[in-house]
N, C-alpha and C positions, 0 to 999 in steps of 0.2 A: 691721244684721245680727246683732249681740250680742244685742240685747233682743228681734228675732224667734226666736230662738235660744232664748232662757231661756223665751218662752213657747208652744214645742213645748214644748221638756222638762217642763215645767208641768205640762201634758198631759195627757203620757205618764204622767207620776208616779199621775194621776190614774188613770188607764185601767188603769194594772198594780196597782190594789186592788180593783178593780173585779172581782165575783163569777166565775170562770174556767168557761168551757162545758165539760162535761164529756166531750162526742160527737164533736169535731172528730175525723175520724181521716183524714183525707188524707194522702196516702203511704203508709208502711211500716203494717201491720196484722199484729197477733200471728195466727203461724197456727192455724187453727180445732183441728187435732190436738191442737199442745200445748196449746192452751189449754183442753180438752175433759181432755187427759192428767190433764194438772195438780191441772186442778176435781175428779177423783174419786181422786187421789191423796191429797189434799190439800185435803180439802173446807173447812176453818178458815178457807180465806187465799182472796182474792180474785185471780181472773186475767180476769174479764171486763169488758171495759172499759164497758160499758153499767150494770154498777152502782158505776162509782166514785161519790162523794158528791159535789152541787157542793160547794167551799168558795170561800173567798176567803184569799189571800195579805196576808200584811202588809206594811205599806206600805214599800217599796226605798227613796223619794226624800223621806219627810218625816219632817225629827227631830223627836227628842223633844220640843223646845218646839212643835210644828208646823208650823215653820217648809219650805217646800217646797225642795228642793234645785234647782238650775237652775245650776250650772256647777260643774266640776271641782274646784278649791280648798275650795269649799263639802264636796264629798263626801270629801275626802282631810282636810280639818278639822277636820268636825264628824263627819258621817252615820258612814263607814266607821268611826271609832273608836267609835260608838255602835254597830254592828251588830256589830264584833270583840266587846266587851264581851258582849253578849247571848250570842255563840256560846262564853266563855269560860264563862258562868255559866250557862248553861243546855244545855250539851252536851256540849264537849271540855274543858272545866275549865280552868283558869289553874297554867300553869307556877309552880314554887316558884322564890321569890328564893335559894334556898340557893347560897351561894359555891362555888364546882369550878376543880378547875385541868385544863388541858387540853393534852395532849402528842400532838404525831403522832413517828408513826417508819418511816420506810418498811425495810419486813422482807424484802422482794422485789424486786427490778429485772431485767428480761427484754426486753433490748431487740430479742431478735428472735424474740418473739411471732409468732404466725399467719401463720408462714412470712415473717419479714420485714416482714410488712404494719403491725403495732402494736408500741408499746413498755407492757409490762404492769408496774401498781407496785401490790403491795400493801402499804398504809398502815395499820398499828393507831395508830387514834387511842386516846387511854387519857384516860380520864376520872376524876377521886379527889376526894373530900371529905374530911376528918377522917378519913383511915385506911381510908376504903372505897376499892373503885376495881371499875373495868369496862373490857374494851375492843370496841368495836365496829373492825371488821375492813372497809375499805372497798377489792374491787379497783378498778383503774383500767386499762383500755386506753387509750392514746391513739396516731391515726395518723401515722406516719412520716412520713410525704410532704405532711404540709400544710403544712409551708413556713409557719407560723406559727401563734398560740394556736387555739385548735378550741371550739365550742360544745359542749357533753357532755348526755347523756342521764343521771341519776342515778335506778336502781331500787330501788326500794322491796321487796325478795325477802322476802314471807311465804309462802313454798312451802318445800319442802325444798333444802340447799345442793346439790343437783345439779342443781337446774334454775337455776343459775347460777354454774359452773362455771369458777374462773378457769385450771385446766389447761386445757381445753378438749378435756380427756379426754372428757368428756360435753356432748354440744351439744343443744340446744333450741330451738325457736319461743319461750319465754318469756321467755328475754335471747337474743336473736341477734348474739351481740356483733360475727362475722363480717362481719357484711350492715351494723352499726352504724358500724362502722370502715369499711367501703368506701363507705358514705356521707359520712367526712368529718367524722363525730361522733367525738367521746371516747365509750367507753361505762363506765360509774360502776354500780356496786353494792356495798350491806350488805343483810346479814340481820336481819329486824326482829329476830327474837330474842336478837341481841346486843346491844340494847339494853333489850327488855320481852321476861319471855314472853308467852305468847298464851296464858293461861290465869287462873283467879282464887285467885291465890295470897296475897291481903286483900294485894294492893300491896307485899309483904315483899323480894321479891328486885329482878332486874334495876334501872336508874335510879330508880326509888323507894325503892327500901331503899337506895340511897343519897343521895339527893335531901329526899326528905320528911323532914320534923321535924313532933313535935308530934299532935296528933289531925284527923284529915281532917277536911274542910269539905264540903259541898256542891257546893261549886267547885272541889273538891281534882282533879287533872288525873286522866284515865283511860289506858288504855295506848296508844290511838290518838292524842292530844298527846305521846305521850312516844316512839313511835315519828317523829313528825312534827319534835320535837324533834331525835331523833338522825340526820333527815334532815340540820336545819342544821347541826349537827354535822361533817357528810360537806362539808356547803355550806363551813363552815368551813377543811378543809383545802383543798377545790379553788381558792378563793380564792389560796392560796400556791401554788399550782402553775402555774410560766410557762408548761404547755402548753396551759393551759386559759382560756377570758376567760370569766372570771367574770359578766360583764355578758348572758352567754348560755347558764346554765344549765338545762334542762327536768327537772323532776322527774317519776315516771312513777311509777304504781302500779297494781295491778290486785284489785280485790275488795276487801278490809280494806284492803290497801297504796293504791286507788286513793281511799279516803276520808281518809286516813293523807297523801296526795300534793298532794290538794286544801287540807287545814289546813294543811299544812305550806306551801304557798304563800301562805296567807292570813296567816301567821302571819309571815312571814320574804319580806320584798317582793324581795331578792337574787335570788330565783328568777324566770326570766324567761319560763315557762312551765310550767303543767301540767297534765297529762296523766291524765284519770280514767280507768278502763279497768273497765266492767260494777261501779262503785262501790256503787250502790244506794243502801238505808237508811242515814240518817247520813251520807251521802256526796253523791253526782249527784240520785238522788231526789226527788222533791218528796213529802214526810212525808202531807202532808193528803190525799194522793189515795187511800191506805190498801190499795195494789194490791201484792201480794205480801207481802214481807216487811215486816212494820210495826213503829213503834217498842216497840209493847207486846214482842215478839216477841223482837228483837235483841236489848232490856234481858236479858231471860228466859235466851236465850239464853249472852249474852256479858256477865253487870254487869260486867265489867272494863274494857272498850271506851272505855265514858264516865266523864262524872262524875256522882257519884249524882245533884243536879238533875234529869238526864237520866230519872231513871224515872219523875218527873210525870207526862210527858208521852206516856206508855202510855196506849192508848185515849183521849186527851185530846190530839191533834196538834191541833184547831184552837183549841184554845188558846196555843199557842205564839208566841212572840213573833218567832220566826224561821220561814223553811222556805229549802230548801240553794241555792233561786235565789237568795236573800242572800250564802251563803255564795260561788259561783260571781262574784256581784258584788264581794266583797273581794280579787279579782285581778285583777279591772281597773284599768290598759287592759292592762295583760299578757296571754300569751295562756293560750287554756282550749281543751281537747282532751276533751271528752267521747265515750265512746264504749259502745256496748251491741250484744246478740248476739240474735239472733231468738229462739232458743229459751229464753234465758237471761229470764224472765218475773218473777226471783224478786224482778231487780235492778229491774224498771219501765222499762223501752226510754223509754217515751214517757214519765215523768215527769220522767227524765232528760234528755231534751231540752227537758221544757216549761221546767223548770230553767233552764239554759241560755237556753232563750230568753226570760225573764222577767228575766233577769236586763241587759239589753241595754240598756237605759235608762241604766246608769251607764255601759256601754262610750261609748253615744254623747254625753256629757258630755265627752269625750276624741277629740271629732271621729272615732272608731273607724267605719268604713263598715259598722256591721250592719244587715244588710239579710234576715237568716234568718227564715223565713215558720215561721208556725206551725203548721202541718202537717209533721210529719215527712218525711225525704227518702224515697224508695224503699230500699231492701234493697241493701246491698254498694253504696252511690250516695255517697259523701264529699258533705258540704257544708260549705262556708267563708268567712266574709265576718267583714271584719275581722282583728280579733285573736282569734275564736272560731271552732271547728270540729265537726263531728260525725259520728258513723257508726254505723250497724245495720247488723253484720255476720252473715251466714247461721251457725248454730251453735250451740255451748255455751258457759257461761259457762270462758272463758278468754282468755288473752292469747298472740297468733300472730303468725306471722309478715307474714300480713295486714294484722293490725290497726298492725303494725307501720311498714312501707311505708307507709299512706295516715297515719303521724302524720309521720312523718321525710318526707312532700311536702306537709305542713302547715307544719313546722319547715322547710323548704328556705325558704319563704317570708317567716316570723316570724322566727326565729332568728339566718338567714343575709344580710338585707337590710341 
């Protein structure tokens, strides 16, 4: 059974470098309007799926000596720490060794939150080097009535602090902390920008100007690692907190936060789920397909995001030594939540999922029952097998109460078993 075992995955290894068709479209289809919108809006970027480019993906299952990967230990020894590597130095950049001491303090204690239903704590964790310091500001709900520790949701909020409100003065589809707790979850949020801004400020302020020494690298970390960073951070104190089991936390993001949610899972294995939400470029994405928003673009956009490395690879994605179905394979067999919006075309619906499903060769290394076709589901249709999940929800690029529901009946399942 072993050695019939290791030569599927052989295979497969073989089959996922193998040139990707670029016409499949079973299931969900971009609808013609937006796609029509889009194109004369926005004639530069690509939204029709009939001219994406073939490419061919890099190979998931064979390392660097060549050697082909065919079970578990192999890819948690060798492979995964070869394709972290690549994702450090050629994308999200590598965290600084610099020493930091690190203090929580809970500032807030509310134990009869939401009419009773949650007890609310907010924790300033406080971060200091050599006379700097920062604090990022983490609230926490957790439910009353579970009669023992609780799985928690931890958000990733790059929006503004009202659409994650721990008075609960102002309420939102974007953290539904309500609906969160009466499922049974903890619900966890910080603001990225108490740890990075969201801007290019040459790396001076936020965890970098505290953090860094010395003259940047190539690999010098961008604000997306350093947001991802002060995810674990958060991971850090929920850890010391007896209402929380550690062993079942989901990190969530949406948009910058859900590429931000995805590294930060790759990076810190503690997280036991996570949750991409309309991620896109540098995120869910698959890079080579060149549909919407491309890497030349983002760089352009945002050089702070990455690490410079990262701007090679403007106009030049099939050179790359990675693309983000890699990256979705560095949390396995943990679980992955991808999710995308019909109208939301900018993030790549479908490369997002081909993401995802390319990447499934290392889940089944780990006996994981993936069995997701490759053909997209239908529209507002969940699919899930295994430890992975997905969904194209009707809309715009946002995060809802919808999208919310079908991950936490993802998480009922993952999480809570």
């Amino acid at each position: 059974m072993r050695s019939s075992t290791a030569l599927i995955m052989a295979i497969i290894s073989i089959l996922v470098c193998l040139p990707v068709a670029v016409n499949s479209q079973t299931g969900w289809r971009a609808p013609a309007d937006v796609v029509e919108r889009l194109s004369k809006s926005q004639p530069q970027y690509n939204y029709y799926e009939e001219k994406v480019p073939a490419y061919t993906l890099p190979r998931l299952l064979t390392a660097n000596d060549g050697r082909t990967v065919t079970d578990a230990a192999a890819w948690n020894d060798v492979r995964r720490q070869e394709i972290l590597e690549l994702f450090r130095e050629n994308v999200y950049g590598r965290v600084p060794e610099t020493p930091y001491t690190q203090n929580f303090r809970v500032v807030r204690e509310n134990r009869n939150a939401m009419d009773g239903a949650a007890t609310l704590r907010e924790v300033d964790i406080e971060i200091s080097s050599e006379g700097r310091s920062l604090t990022i500001r983490l609230s926490l709900f957790v439910p009353n009535n579970a009669g023992g520790k609780v799985p928690a949701f931890l958000l990733i909020n790059n929006r503004g602090t009202e659409q994650a409100d721990p008075s609960r003065a102002i309420k939102n589809e974007f953290w539904p902390a309500e609906e969160i707790i009466s499922r049974s979850y903890a619900a966890a949020v910080f603001q990225n920008s108490d740890v990075d801004p969201d801007n290019f400020d040459d790396f001076k302020n936020g965890i970098h100007g505290i953090l860094d020494r010395g003259e940047r690298k190539g690999d010098s970390w961008g604000t997306i690692a350093a947001w991802a960073w002060g995810a674990s951070r958060c991971m850090d104190y929920l850890v010391t907190d007896s209402s929380i089991d550690p062993a079942r936390v989901a990190v969530i993001g949406h948009s910058r936060g859900g590429k931000t949610a995805l590294w930060a899972a790759a990076e810190d294995r503690r997280f036991a789920m996570a949750v991409s939400n309309e991620s896109g470029c540098g995120g869910a994405a698959l890079a080579r397909r060149k549909f919407g928003e491309t890497v030349e673009t983002i760089n352009r956009a945002f050089p702070h995001w990455f690490c410079k490395n990262y701007l090679q690879w403007g106009n030049n994605e099939d050179a790359m030594p990675v693309d983000m179905h890699m990256l979705m394979a560095l949390i396995a067999p943990r679980a992955v939540y991808v999710t995308s919006a019909s109208e939301d075309l900018w993030a790549d619906p479908r490369g997002s999922y081909l993401s995802l499903y390319h990447s499934l060769p290392v889940f089944s290394l780990f006996d994981d029952k993936t069995i997701l076709d490759e053909g997209m589901p239908p529209l507002n249709t969940p699919v899930s097998s295994g430890n992975t999940a997905y969904h194209v929800r009707d809309g715009v690029h946002n995060l809802l109460l919808k999208d919310w529901n079908w991950i936490m009946n993802f998480a009922d399942r993952t999480l809570k078993r």
